[in-house]
MARPATI-579359 format. One line per 8 residues: their letters; for each residue x, y, z of N, C-alpha, C. Coordinates in steps of 0.001 Angstrom, whole numbers. Example, Ala and Ser with C-alpha at 12.3 -4.5 7.8 and 13.67 -1.06 7.14 Angstrom:
REM MARPATI-579359
as> 13190,-5690,7800,12300,-4500,7800,13200,-3300,7800; 12850,-2250,7080,13670,-1060,7140,12900,30,7870
END
This chain:
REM MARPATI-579359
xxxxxxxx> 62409,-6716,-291297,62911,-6941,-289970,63171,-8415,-289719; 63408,-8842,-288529,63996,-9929,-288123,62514,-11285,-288228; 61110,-10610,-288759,60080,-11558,-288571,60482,-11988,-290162; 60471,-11057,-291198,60629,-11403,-292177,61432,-11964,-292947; 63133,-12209,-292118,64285,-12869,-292283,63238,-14083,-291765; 62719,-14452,-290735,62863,-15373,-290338,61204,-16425,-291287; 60357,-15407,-291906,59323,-16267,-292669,60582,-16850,-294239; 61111,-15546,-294763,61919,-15810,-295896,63067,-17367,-295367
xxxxxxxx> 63372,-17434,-294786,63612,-18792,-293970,63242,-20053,-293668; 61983,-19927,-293020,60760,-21372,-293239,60402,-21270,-294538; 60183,-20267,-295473,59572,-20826,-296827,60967,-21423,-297384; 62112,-21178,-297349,63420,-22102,-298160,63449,-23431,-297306; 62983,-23415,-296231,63437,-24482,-295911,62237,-25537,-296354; 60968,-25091,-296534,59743,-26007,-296538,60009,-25998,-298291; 60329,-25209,-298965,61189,-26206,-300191,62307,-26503,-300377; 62855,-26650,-299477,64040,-28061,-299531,63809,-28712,-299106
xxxxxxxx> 62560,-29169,-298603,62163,-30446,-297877,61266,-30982,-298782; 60447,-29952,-299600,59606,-30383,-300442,60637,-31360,-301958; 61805,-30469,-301917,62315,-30824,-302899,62931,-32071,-302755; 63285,-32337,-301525,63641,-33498,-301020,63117,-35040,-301287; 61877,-34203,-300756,61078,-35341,-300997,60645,-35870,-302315; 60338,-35141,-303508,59970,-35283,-304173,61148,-36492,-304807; 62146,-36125,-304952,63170,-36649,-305593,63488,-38061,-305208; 62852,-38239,-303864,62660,-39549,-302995,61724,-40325,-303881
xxxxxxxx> 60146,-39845,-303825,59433,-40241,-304322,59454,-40617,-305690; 59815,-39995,-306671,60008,-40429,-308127,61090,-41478,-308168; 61991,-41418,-307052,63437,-42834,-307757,62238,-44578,-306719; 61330,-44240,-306166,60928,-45016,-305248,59537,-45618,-305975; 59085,-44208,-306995,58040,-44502,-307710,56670,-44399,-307191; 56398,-43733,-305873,55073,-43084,-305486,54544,-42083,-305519; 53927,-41507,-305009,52971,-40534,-305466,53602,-39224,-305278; 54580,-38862,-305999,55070,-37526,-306043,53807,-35983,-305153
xxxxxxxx> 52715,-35911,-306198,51903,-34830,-305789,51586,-35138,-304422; 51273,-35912,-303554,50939,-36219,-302142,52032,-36244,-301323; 52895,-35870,-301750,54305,-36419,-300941,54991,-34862,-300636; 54680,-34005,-302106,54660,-32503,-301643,53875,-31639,-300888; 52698,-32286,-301111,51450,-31605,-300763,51506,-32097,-298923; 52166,-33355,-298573,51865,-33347,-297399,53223,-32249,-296581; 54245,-31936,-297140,55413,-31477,-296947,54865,-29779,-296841; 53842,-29728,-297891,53564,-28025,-297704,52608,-27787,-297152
xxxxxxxx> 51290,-28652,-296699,50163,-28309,-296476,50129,-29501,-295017; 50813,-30342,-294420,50960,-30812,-293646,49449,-31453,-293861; 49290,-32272,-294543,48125,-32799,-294792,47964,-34657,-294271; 46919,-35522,-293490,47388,-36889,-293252,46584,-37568,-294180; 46754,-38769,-294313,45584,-39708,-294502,45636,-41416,-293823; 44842,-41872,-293945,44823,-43296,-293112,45640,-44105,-294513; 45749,-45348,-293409,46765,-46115,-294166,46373,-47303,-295000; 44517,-47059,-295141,44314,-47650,-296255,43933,-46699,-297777
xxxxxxxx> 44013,-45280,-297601,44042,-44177,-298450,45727,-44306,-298702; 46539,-44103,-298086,48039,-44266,-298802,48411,-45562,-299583; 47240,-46880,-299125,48030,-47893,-300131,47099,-47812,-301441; 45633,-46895,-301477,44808,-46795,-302568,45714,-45398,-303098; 46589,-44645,-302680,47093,-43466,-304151,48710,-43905,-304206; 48907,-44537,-303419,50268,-45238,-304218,51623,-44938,-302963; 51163,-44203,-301609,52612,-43617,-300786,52559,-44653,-300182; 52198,-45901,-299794,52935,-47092,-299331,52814,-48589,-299891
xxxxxxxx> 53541,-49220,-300270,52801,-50478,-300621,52499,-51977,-299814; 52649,-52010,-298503,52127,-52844,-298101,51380,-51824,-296582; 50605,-53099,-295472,49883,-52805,-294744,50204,-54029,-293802; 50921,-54153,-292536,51364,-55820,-292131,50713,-55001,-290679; 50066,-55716,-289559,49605,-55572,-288163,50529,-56359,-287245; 51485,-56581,-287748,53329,-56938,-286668,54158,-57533,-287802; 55347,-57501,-287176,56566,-58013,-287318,56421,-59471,-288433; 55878,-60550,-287786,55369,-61380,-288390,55148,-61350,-289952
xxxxxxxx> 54417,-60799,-289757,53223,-60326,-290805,53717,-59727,-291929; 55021,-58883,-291528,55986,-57769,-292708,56309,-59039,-293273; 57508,-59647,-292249,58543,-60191,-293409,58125,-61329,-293890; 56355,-62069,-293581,55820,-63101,-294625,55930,-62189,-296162; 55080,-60505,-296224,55250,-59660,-296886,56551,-59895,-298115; 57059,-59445,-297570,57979,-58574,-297962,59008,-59771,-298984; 58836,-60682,-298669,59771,-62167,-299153,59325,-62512,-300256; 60590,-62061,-301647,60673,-61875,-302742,60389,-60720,-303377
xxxxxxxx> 60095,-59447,-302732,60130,-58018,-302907,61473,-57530,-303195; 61472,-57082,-304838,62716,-56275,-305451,63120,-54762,-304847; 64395,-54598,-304238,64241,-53079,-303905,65878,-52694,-304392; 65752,-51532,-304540,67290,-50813,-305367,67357,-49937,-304241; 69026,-50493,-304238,70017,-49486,-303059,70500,-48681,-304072; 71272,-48295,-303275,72447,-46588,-304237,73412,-47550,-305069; 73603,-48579,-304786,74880,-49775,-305508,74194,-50800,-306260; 73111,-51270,-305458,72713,-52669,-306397,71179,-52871,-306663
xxxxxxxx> 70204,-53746,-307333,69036,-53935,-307464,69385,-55267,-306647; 68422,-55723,-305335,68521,-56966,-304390,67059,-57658,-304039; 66932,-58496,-304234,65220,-59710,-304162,65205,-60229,-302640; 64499,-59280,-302170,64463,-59681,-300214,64315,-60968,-300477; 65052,-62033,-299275,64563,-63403,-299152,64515,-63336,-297380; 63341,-63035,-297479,63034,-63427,-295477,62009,-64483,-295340; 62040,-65170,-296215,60781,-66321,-295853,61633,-67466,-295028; 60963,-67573,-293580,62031,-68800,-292567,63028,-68228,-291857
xxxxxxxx> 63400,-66856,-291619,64467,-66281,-291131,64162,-65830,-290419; 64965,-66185,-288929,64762,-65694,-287543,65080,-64331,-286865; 63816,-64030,-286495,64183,-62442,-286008,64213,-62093,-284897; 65591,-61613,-284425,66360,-61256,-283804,65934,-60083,-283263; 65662,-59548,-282071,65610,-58694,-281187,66782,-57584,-280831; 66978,-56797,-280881,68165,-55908,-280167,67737,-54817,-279486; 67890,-55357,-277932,67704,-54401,-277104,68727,-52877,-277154; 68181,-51867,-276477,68839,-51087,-276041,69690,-51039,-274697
xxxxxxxx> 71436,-51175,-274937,72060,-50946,-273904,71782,-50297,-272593; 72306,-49980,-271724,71979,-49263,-270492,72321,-47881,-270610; 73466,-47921,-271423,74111,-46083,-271952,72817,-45444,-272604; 72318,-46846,-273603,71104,-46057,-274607,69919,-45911,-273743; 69366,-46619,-273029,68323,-46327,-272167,69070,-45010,-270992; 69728,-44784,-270506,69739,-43907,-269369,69962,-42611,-270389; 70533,-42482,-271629,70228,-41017,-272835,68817,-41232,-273082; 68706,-42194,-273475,67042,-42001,-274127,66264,-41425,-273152
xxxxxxxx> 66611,-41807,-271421,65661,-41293,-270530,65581,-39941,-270400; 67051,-39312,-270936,66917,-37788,-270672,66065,-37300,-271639; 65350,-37758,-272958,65153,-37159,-273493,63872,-36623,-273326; 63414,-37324,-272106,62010,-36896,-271583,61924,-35854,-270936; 60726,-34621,-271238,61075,-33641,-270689,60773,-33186,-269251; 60179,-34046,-268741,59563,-34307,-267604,61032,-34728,-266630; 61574,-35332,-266785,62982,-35904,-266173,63813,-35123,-266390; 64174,-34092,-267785,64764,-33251,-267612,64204,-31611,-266709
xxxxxxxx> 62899,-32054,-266532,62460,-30604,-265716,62811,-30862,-264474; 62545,-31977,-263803,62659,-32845,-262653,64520,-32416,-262068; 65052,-32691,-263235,66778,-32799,-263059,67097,-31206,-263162; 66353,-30107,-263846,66934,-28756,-263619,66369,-28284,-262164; 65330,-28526,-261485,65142,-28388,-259998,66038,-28777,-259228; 65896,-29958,-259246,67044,-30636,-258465,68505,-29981,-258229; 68902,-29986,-259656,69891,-28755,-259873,70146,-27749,-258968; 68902,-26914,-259400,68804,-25893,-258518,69147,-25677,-257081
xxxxxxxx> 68082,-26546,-256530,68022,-26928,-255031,69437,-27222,-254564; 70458,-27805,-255142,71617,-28306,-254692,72338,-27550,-254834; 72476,-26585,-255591,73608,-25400,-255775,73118,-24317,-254626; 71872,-24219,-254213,71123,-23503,-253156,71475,-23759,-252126; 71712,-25640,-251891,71775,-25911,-250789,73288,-25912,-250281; 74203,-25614,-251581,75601,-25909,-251238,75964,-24233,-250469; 75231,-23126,-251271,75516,-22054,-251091,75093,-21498,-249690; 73739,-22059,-249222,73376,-22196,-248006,74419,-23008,-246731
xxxxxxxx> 74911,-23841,-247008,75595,-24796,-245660,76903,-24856,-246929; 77944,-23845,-246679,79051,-23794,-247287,79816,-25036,-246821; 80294,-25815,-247791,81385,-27172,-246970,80626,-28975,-246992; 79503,-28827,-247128,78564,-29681,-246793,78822,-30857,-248424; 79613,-29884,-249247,79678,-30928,-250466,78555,-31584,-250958; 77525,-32235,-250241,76526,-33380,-251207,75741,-32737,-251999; 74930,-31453,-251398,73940,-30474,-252167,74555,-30369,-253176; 75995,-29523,-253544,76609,-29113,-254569,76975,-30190,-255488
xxxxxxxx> 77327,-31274,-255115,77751,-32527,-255967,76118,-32793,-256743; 75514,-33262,-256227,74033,-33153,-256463,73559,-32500,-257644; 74060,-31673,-256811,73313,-29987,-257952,74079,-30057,-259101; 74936,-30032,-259064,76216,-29554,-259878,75898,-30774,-261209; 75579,-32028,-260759,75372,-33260,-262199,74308,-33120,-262415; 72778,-32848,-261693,71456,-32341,-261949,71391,-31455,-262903; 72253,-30585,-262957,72342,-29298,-263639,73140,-29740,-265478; 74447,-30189,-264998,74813,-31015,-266534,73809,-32125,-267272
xxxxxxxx> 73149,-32473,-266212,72363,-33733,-266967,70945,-33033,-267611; 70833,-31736,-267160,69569,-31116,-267481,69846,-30927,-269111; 70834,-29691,-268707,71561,-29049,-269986,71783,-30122,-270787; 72426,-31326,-270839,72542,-32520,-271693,70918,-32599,-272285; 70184,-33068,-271568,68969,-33534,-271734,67953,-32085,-272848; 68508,-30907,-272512,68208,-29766,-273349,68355,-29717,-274426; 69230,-29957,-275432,70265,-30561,-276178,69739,-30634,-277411; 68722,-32368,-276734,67931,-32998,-277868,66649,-32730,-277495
xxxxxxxx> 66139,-31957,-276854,64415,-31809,-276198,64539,-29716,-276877; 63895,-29434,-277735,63632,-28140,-278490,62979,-27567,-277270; 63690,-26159,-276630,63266,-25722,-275535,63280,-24229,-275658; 62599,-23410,-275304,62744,-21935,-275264,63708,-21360,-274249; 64438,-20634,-274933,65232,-19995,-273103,64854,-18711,-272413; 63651,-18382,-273353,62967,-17465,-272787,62237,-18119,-271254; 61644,-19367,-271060,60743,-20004,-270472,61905,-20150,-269493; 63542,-20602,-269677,64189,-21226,-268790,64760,-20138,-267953
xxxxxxxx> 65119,-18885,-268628,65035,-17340,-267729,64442,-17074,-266615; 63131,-17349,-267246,61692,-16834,-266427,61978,-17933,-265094; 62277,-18933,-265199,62271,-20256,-264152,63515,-19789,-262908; 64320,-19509,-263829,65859,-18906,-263145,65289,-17776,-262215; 64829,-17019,-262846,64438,-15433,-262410,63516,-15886,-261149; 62033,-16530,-261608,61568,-17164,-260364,62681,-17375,-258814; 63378,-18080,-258867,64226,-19032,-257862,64597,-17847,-257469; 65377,-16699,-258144,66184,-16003,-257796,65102,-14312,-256725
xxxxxxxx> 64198,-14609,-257163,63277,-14044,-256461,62701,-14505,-255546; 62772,-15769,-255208,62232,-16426,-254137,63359,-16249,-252819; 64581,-16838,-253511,65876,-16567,-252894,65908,-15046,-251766; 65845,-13663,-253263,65970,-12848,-252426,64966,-12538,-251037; 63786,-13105,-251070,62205,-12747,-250109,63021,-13399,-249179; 63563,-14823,-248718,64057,-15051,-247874,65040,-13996,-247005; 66317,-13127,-247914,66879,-12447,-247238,66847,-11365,-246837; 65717,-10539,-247848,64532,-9548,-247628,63404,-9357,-248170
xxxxxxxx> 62967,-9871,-246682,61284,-10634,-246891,60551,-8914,-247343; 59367,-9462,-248274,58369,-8303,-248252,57173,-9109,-248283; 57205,-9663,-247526,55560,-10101,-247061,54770,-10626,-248080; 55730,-11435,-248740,54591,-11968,-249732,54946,-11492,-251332; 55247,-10594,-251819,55370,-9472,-252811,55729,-10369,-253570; 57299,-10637,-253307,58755,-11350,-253827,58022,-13131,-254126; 57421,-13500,-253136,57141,-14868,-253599,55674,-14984,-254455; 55381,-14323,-254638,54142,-14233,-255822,54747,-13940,-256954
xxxxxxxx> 55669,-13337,-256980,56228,-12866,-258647,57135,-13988,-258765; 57686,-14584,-258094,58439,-15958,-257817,57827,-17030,-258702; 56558,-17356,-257808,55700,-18494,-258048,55445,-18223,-259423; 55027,-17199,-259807,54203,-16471,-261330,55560,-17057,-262157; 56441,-16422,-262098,57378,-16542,-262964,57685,-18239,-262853; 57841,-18825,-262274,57960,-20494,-262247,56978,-21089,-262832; 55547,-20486,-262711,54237,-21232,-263813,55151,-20999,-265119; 54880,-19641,-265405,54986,-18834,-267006,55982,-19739,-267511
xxxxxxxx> 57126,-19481,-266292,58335,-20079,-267604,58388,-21919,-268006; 57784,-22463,-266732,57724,-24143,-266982,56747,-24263,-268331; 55660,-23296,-268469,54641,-23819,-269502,55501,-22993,-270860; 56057,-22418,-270611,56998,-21796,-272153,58116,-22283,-272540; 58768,-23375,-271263,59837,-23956,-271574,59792,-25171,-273105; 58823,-25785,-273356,59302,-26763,-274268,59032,-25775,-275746; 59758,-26006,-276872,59404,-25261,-277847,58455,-25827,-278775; 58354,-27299,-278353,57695,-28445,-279446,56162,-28360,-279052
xxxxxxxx> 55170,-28785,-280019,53893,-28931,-279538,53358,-30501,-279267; 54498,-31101,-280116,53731,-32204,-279880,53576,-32686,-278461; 52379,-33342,-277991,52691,-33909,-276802,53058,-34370,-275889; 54116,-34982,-276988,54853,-36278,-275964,56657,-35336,-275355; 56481,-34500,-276166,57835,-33112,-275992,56957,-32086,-274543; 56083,-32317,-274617,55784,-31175,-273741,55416,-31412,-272159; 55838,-30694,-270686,56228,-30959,-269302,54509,-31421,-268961; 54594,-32133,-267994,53262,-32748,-267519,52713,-31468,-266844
xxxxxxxx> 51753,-30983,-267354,50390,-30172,-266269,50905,-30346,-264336; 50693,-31462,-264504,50856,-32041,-262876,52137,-31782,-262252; 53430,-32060,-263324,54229,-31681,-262761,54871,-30603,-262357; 54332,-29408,-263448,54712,-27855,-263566,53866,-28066,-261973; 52696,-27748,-261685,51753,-27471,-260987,52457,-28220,-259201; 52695,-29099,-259590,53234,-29844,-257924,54860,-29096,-257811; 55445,-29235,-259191,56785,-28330,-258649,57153,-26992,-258379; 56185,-26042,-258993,56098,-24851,-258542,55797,-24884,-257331
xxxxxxxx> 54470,-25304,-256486,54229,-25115,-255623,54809,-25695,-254521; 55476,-26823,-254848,56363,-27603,-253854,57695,-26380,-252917; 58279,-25752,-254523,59069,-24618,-254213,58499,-23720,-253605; 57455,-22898,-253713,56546,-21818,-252941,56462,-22095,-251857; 56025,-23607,-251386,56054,-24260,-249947,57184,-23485,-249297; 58242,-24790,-249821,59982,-24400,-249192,59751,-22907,-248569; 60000,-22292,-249539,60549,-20881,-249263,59688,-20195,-248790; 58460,-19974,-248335,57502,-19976,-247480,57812,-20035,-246087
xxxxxxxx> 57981,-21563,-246185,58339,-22291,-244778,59847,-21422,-244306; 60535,-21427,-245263,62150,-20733,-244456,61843,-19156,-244559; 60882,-18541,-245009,60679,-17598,-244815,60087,-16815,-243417; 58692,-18199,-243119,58191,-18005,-241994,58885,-18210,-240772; 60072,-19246,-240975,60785,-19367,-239746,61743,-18432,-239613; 62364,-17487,-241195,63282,-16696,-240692,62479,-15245,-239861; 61385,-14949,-240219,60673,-13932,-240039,60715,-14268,-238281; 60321,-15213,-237684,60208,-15498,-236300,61125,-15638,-235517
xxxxxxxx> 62639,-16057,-236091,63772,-16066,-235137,64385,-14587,-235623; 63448,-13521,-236443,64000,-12060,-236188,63249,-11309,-234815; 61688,-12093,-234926,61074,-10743,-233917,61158,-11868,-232648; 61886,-13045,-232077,61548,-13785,-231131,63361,-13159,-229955; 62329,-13178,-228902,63340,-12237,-228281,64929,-13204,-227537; 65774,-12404,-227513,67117,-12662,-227763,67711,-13541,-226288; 67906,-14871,-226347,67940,-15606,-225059,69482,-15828,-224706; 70561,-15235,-225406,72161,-15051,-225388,72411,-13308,-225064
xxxxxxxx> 73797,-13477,-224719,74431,-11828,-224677,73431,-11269,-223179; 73668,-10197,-223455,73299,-9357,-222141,71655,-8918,-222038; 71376,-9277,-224208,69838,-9127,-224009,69211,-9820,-223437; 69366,-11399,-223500,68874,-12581,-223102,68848,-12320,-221228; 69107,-11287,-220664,69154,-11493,-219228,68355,-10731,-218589; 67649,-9980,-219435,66498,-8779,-218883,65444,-9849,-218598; 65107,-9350,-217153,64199,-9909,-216460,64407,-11177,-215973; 65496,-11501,-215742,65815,-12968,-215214,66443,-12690,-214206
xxxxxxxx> 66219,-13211,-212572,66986,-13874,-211282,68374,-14132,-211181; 69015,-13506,-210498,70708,-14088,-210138,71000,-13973,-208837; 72132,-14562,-208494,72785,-14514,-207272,73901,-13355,-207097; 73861,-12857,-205992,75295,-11788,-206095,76183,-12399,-205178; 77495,-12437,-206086,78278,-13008,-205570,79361,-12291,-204717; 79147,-10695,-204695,79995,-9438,-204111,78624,-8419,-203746; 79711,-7538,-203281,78881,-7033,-202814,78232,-5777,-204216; 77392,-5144,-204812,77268,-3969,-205296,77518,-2941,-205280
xxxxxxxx> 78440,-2233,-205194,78682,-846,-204539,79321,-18,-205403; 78976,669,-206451,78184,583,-207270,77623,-646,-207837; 79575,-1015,-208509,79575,-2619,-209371,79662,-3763,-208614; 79658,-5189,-209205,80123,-6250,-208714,79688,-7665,-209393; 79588,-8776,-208887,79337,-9769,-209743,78224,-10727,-209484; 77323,-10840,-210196,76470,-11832,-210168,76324,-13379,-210818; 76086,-13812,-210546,75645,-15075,-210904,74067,-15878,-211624; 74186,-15760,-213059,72832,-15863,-213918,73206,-17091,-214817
xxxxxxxx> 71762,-17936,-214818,71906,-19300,-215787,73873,-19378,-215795; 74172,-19956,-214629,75602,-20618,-214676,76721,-19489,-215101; 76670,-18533,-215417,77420,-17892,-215821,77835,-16559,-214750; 78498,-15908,-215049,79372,-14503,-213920,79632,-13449,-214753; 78442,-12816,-214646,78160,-11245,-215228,79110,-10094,-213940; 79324,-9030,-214488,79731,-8000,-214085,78414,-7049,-214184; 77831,-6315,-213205,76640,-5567,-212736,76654,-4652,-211686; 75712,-3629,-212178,75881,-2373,-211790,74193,-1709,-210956
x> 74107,-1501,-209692,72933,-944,-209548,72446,692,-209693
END
């Protein structure tokens, strides 16, 4: 089945990486067996164990420190054999542009979770106050910059479903409320899918605790709040039209007989006793 396509898969690929490497290691001249072994068995060691079996040969604590190193060290490119000379040579800094810093920022997943809300909210809010343009403009680059930011950040779309599905359940409780029902499976589904959204384990790939936790509930708030107010301007009684006039004072301005005309909050009803 489709588990076993997919193990027959990671094992070709974890030897072509193994094989990779190896072939690295022998033209470079280090420790071949450690170089596979860390490729198949994901194995570490500290970096005074790699310069005692041979996978690195120096150890420098900055910049400094390398290229005293490194000055008169023989190394072979794909074209030539070349004798580093960095002894006295000034090193040069190169920042990252503003293009490269504002991509690099997406690649955080925290800014991209931040930017698919946002998203959200603005396509909500455009659909809510039709004409209003800013929500939708908003939303509309929140939403590309997410998807951009998706891209290069390994994400499940199972997790980003579940997030969708959330909203879209929150959405409907607003237009038919069930007391709660709709925004619990809401909220649920906005935990589940924020903590399933990243696919990576490492840490620095994966959404802040704090932020899943403040943005779910931030949303639960919202729609809460427009829930509770829509619920109250349904059962709060009707102060326009002909309902709005039960039990309120007027002047008659004719006589009644049957019909005739009165006079209520500024206005000239037609009335019947």
């Amino acid at each position: 089945g489709a588990e076993e396509i997919d193990e027959e898969m990671k094992a070709k690929m974890v030897n072509d990486a193994a094989a990779y490497i190896k072939s690295i290691t022998e033209k470079r001249g280090r420790n071949v067996q450690w170089a596979e072994k860390a490729v198949r068995e994901s194995v570490s060691i500290t970096e005074q164990e790699a310069i005692e079996i041979g996978v690195i040969e120096f150890i420098a604590n900055n910049v400094d420190e390398l290229i005293e190193i490194i000055d008169g060290v023989r190394v072979t490119t794909a074209s030539e054999t070349r004798v580093l000379k960095t002894k006295g040579l000034e090193i040069i800094s190169v920042k990252m542009s503003y293009k490269d810093l504002f991509l690099h920022s997406l690649t955080n997943p925290n800014i991209a979770y931040i930017l698919l809300f946002l998203g959200i909210y603005g396509i909500l809010g455009e659909f809510s106050n039709p004409g209003s343009f800013f929500p939708g403009i908003v939303g509309g680059i929140s939403l590309i910059l997410a998807f951009v930011a998706f891209q290069s950040i390994p994400i499940n779309y199972g997790g980003l479903l579940l997030i969708i599905f959330g909203i879209v359940l929150l959405v409907i409780e607003i237009y038919t409320p069930t007391f709660g029902l709709l925004t619990a499976g809401g909220v649920t589904s906005l935990i589940l899918g924020s903590f399933m959204l990243p696919k990576a384990t490492a840490p620095f790939l994966r959404i802040s605790l704090v932020l899943i936790i403040s943005m779910s509930l931030a949303t639960a708030a919202f729609f809460v709040f427009a829930l509770s107010k829509g619920i109250k301007i349904q059962w709060k009684k009707s102060v326009t039209g002909r309902e709005g006039l039960i039990g309120k004072v007027g002047i008659t301005k004719t006589v009644l007989d049957p019909e005739g005309t009165i006079f209520v909050h500024g206005e000239r009803w037609q009335a019947s006793v």
